[in-house]
Residue, then its C-alpha position, 0 to 999 in steps of 0.5 A: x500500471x506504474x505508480x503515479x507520485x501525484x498520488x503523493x498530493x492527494x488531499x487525504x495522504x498525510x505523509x508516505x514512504x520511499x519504495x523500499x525492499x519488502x523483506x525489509x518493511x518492518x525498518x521503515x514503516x510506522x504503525x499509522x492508518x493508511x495504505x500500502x501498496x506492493x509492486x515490482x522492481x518497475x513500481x507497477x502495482x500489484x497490490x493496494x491493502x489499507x491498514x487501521x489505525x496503529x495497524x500499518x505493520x500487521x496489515x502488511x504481515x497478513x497481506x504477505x502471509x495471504x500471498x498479496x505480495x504475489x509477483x511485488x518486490x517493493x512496498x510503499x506506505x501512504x499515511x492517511x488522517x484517519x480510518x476513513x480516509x484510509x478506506x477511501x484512498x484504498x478505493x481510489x489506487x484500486x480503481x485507478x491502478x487495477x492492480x492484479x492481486x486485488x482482481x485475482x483474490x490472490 
């Protein structure tokens, strides 16, 4: 399913990213709770990860190291207030997205 910008406004996002390429993430990400999402060049999700506080780049590394990335050549942040809203925003994509990395266990 395509990426919905309205996810943009949701209460708990603080701020985001524009869609960029994944081999470049380390350039425009920053290391804040939130989440992030992996897509194709479509902007479907495939993949919604959440990252702890300062821990936006290492979550991303680990998800690409797990495969998470499977099928996605984009990667997008959403900045959350804190670790709670992180988690919650996490269950919120995954429920309205399905996207199949998360469903596979890729």
């Amino acid at each position: 399913m395509k990426f919905d910008t309205d996810d943009h406004k949701i209460g708990m996002v603080k701020d985001y990213t524009p869609w960029s390429k994944i081999d470049n993430y380390q350039d425009n990400l920053k290391p804040r709770s939130g989440v992030f999402l992996f897509a194709n060049r479509g902007h479907d999700v495939r993949y919604v990860g959440k990252a702890a506080k300062r821990g936006m780049l290492d979550a991303i590394r680990s998800a690409i190291n797990s495969d998470k990335d499977y099928q996605a050549t984009r990667i997008k942040a959403l900045y959350t207030y804190d670790d709670e809203n992180a988690l919650d925003l996490r269950r919120r994509l995954i429920t309205a997205y399905s996207p199949l990395n998360n469903e596979r266990g890729v």
